[in-house]
N, C-alpha and C positions, 0 to 999 in steps of 0.2 A: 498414333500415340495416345494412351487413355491419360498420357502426365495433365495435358492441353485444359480437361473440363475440371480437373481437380483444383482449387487454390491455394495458394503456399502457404495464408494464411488464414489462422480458423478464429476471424475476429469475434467471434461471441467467446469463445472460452479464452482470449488473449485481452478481453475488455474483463472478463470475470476479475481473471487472475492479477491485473493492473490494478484494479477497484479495490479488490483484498489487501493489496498490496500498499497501496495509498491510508486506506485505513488502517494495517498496524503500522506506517509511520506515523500518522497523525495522533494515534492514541501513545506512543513511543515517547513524541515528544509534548505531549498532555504529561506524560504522566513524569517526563524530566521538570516539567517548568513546576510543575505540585510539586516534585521534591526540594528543588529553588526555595523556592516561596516559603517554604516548612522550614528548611535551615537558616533561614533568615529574620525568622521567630527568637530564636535562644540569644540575639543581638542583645 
């Protein structure tokens, strides 16, 4: 069976895509708390 040497998981492009992934939340909610903050100007 060639399944055996192959792995299920292809951690370098599974660490990529998680990272990416992380960073558009992270700028997501940057860019909700800026909008916060800005509406809370016109007080």
């Amino acid at each position: 069976m060639k399944l055996i040497g192959i792995s299920l998981v292809d951690w370098s492009n599974g660490i990529i895509m998680i990272a990416v992934f992380i960073l558009v939340v992270i700028a997501l909610i940057a860019i909700l708390v800026s909008l916060m903050n800005s509406g809370k100007k016109s007080e």
